[in-house]
C-alpha positions in Angstrom: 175.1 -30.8 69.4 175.4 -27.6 67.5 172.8 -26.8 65.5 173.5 -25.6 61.8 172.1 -22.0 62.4 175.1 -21.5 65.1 177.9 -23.7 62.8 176.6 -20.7 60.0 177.6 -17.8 62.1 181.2 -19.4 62.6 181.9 -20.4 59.4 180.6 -16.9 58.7 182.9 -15.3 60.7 185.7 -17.1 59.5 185.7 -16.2 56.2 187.4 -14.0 56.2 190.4 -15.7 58.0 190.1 -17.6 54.6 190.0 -14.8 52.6 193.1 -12.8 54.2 195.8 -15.5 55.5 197.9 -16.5 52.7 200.4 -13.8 53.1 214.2 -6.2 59.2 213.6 -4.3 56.3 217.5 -3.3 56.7 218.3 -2.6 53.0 222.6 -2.3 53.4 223.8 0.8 51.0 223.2 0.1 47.0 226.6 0.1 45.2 227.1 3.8 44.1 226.7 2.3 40.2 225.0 -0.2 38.6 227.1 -3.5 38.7 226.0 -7.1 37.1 226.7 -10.9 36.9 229.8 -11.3 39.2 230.7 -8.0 39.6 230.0 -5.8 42.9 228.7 -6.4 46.1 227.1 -10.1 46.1 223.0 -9.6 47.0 220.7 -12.5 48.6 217.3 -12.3 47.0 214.1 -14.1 48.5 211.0 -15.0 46.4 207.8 -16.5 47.4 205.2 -16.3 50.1 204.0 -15.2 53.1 206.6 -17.7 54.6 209.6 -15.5 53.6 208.2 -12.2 53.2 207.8 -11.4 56.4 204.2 -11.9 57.3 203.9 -11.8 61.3 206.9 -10.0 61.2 205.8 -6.8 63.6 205.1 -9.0 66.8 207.6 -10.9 69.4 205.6 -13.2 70.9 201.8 -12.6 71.7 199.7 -11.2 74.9 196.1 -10.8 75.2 196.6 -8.0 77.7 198.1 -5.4 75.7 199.9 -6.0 71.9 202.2 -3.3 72.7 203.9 -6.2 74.8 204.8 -7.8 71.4 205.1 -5.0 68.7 208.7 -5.3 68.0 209.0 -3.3 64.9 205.1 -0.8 65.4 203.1 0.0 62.8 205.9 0.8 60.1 206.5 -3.2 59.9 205.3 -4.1 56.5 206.7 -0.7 54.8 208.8 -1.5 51.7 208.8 1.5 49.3 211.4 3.4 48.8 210.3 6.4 50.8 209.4 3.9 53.9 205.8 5.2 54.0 204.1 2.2 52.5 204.1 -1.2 51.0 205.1 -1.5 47.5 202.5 -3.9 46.7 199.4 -3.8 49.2 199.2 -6.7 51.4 202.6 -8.1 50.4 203.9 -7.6 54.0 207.8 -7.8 53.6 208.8 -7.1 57.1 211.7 -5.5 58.1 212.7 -8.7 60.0 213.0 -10.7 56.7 215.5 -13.4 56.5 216.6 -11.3 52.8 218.8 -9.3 55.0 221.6 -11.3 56.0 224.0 -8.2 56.7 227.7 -9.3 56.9 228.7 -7.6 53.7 226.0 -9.3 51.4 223.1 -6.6 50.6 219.5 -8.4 50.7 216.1 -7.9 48.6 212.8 -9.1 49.3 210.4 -10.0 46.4 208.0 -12.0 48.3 204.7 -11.9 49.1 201.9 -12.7 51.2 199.3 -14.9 49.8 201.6 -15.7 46.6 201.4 -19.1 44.7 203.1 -20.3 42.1 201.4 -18.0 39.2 200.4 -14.5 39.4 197.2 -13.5 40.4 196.0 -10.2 39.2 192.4 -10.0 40.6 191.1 -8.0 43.4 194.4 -8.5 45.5 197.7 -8.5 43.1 199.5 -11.2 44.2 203.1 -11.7 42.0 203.7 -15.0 41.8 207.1 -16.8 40.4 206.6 -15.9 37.1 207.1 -13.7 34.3 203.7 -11.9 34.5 203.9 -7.9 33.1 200.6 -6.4 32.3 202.2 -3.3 30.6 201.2 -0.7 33.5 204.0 -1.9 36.2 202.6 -5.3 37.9 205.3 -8.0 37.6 205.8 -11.3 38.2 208.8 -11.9 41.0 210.1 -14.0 38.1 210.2 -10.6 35.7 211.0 -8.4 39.1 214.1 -10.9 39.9 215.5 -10.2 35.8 215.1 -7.4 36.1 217.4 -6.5 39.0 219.6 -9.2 38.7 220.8 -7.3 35.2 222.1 -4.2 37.1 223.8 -6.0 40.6 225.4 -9.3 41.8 222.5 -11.7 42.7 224.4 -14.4 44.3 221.8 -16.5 46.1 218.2 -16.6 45.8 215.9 -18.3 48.1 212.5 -19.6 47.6 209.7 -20.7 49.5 206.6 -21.5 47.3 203.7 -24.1 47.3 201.5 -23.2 50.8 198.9 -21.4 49.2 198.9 -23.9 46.0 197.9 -26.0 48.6 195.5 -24.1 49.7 196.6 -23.3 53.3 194.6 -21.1 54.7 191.3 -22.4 53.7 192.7 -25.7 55.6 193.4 -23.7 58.7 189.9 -22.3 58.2 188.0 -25.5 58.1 190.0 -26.5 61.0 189.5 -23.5 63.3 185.7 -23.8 62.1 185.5 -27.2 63.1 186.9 -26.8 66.7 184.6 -23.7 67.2 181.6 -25.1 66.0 181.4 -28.9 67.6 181.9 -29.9 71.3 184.4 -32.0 73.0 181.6 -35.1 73.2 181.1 -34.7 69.5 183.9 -33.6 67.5 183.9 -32.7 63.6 187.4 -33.1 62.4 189.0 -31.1 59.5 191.8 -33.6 58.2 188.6 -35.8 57.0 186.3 -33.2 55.4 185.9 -33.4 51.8 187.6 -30.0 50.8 190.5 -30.5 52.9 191.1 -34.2 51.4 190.9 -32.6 47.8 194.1 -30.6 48.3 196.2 -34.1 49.6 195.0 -36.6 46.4 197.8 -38.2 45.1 196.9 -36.1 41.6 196.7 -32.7 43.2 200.2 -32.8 45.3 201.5 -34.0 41.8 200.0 -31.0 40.0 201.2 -28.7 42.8 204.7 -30.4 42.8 204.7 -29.7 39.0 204.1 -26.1 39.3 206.4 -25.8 42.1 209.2 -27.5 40.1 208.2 -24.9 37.0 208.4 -22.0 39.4 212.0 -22.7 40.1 212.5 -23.3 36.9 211.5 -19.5 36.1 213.6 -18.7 38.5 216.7 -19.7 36.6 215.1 -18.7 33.6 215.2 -14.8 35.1 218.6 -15.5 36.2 219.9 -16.5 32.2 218.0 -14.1 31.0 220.2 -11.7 33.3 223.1 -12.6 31.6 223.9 -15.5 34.2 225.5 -18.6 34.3 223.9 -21.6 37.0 227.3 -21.5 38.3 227.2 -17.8 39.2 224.7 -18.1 41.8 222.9 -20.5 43.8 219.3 -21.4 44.7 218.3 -22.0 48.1 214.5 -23.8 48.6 213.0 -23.6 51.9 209.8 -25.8 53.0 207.5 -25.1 55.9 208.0 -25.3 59.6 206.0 -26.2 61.9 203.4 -23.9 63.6 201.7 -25.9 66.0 202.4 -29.4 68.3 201.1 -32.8 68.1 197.8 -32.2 70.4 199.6 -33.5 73.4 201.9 -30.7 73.3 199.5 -28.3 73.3 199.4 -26.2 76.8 195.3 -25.7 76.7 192.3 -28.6 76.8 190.3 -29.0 74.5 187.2 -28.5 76.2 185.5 -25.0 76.3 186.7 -22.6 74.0 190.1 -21.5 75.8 192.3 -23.1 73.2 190.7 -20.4 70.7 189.5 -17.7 72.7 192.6 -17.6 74.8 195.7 -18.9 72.6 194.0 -18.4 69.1 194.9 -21.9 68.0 191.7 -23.6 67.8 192.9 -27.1 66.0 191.5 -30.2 67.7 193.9 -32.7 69.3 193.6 -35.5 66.2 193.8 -32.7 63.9 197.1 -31.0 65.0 198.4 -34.5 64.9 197.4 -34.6 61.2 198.8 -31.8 60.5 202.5 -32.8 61.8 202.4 -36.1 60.4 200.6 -36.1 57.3 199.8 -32.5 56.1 202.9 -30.9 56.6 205.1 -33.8 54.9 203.1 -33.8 52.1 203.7 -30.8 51.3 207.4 -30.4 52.3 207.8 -34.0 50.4 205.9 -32.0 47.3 208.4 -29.0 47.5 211.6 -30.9 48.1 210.6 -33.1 45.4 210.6 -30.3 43.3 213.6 -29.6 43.8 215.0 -32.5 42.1 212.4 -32.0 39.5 213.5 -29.0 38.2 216.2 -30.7 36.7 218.6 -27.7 38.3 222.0 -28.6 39.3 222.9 -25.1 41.1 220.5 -25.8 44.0 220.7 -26.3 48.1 217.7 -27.0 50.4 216.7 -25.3 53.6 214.9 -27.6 56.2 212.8 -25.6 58.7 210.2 -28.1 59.4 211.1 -28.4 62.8 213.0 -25.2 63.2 210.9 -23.2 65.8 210.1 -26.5 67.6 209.6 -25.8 71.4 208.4 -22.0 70.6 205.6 -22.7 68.8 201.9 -21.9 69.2 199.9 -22.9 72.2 203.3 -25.2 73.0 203.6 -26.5 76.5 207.1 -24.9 76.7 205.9 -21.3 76.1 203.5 -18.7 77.2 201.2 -15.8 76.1 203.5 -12.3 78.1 201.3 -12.2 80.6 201.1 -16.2 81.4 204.7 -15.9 82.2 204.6 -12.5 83.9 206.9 -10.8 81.7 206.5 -7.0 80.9 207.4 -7.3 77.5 209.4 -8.3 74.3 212.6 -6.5 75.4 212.7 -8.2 78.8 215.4 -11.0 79.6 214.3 -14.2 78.8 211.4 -13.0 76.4 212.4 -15.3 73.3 212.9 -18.3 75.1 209.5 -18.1 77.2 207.7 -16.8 74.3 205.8 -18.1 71.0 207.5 -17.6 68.1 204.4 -18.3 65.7 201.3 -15.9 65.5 198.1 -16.8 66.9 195.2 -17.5 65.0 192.5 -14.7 64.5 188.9 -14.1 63.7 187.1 -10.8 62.3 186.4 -10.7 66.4 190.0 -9.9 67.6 191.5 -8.0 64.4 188.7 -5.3 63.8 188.9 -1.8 62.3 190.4 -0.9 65.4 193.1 -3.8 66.2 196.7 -3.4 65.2 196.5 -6.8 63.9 195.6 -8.2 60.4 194.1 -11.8 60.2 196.2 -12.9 57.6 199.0 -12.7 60.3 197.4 -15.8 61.3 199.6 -18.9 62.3 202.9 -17.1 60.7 206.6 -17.2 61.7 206.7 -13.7 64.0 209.8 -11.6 64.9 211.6 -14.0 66.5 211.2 -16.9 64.3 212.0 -14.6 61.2 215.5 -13.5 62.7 215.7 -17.2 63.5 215.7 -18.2 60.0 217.5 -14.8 58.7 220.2 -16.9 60.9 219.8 -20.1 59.1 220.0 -18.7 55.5 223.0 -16.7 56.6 224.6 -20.0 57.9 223.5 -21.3 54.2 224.7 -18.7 52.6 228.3 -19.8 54.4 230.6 -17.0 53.3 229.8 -17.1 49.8 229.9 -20.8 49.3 226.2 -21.6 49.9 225.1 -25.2 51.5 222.1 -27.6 52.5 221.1 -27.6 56.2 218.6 -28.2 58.4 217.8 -25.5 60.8 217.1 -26.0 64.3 217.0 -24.3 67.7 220.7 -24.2 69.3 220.2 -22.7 72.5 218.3 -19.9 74.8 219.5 -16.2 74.6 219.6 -13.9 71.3 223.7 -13.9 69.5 224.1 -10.8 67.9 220.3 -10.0 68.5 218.6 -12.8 67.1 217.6 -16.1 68.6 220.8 -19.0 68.8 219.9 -21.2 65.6 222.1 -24.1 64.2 222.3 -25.1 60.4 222.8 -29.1 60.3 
């Protein structure tokens, strides 16, 4: 059994991972002047969380042997301002293989941001949420940010993903990746049952989170009024979660030892994944959905993604890490069908000072499985004429550069 001194130094070392996870910049050519509700090039605008800004974003798959096999987009990933040397808000991690940028004649912005909930959070770490925070000295809600542009161009569609980290995602994936790390395979301490993890799936707390998720859209079209729009003059698109890991039968390492960590950085025991697929991730999907039809907005379409990277996910059966599969790298043949499309799972231990990775990467749609979706919300944008779908995996090869995706 493991002793209490040795579950200390895990849980130690993986709070971090708590701490940090949250969280193709292609901007086409800004109208030469300033146009407005209906008038000028149309613009798709996304809002939300790590799950749209583009966290993961910089790597194509993952290898253990060498990241340069994965970095798709190098160190400039994640740069957003308008000189392209940094990020406009620390942290935020808008990649510049967003789904904003749709291309096709429709310009794209990306408001999003790692680690954002519902409400702003303006402590150590600004985090904007989908609100109309201002505190006077340039920090803005993506609510405020959204009015504020959408009164000088054409916002036509703007999609959402909200109501992860009101859930309190990544200190579930902690308490899970603790758990597997710190209790052997004759004597296993599950996540799904442990007392903090329960408290975020209580019949009163996904109400409360469906609430503010349903008054976070509702913001949304507030900005847009306050714009000078009508509801019929653009359209809302709400995405929920996808899937990031299999049922525990589909995953491709045992549970015994510490391979399933050490090697594919998805440390979830077997009962726990399953928990995750078939109660967790509903939930919450169920909670943002439901929202939807909260809000009591009539302008709206849904984006389903919860099984969208199915088949390419982590530690999956039907993929490998580059080197597992022997192929040299991201730009080989093949690479995005062989390859994860969801970020592994890491620890202070493999993303140091000196690691080109950042933890709260952590079990995040990555390069391929953002173009994937860029994909799906272009298929929902439809030519101007924006629907409901559910986005799924349509064959192997990349179409125009990005992964074959079908919008049902």
């Amino acid at each position: 059994m493991v002793t209490s001194r040795a579950r200390t130094r895990t849980l130690s070392v993986l709070t971090v991972l708590a701490a940090a996870l949250g969280g193709l910049l292609l901007p086409t050519a800004s109208p030469a002047q300033a146009d407005g509700p209906g008038v000028g090039t149309p613009w798709v605008v996304t809002l939300g969380d790590s799950y749209i800004s583009g966290e993961a974003g910089r790597w194509a798959g993952s290898s253990n042997a060498s990241s340069s096999r994965a970095d798709a987009l190098g160190s400039t990933a994640y740069y957003d301002n308008a000189a392209g040397t940094g990020e406009t808000i620390n942290r935020c991690h808008r990649s510049k293989s967003a789904e904003a940028y749709v291309g096709g004649g429709v310009n794209g912005l990306n408001l999003a941001c790692s680690g954002a909930k519902t409400a702003t959070s303006n402590g150590d770490n600004f985090k904007p949420g989908l609100d109309f925070f201002d505190d006077g000295a340039g920090k803005l809600g993506q609510a405020k940010m959204l009015q504020q542009f959408a009164a000088s161009h054409r916002v036509s569609m703007v999609v959402v993903s909200i109501g992860g980290n009101d859930f309190k995602f990544a200190d579930v994936v902690t308490s899970c990746v603790a758990d597997f790390l710190a209790s052997p395979t004759w004597w296993k301490d599950y996540c799904y049952d442990d007392s903090s993890v329960k408290a975020n799936f209580t019949a009163s707390n996904v109400s409360a989170v469906r609430a503010r998720i349903a008054g976070a859209l509702r913001n949304v079209a507030t900005a847009m009024r306050n714009a000078g729009y009508a509801d019929s003059q653009w359209t809302l698109l709400v995405q929920n979660y996808p899937s990031p890991i299999a049922r525990g039968s589909g995953f491709r390492y045992s549970e015994s030892g510490y391979t399933r960590q050490s090697t594919g950085g998805c440390g979830f025991w077997n009962k726990d994944a399953d928990w995750a697929n078939d109660s967790a991730l509903p939930t919450i999907n169920g909670a943002v959905f439901g929202a939807v039809a909260d809000s009591g907005l009539t302008n709206t379409r849904t984006l389903d993604l919860s099984s969208a990277f199915n088949g390419r996910r982590l530690c999956e059966n039907t993929v490998g890490l580059y080197e597992e599969k022997g192929i040299a790298n991201w730009m080989s043949p093949g690479a995005v069908d062989q390859t994860e499309w969801i970020n592994q799972i890491r620890t202070v231990s493999t993303a140091g000072s000196s690691s080109p990775y950042y933890i709260q990467e952590s079990l995040h749609p990555n390069y391929w499985a953002q173009l994937a979706t860029r994909s799906c919300v272009r298929q929902a944008w439809n030519g101007g004429t924006p629907r409901s779908g559910k986005c799924t995996i349509a064959g192997t090869g990349l179409l125009n550069g990005e992964p074959r995706m079908s919008l049902n």
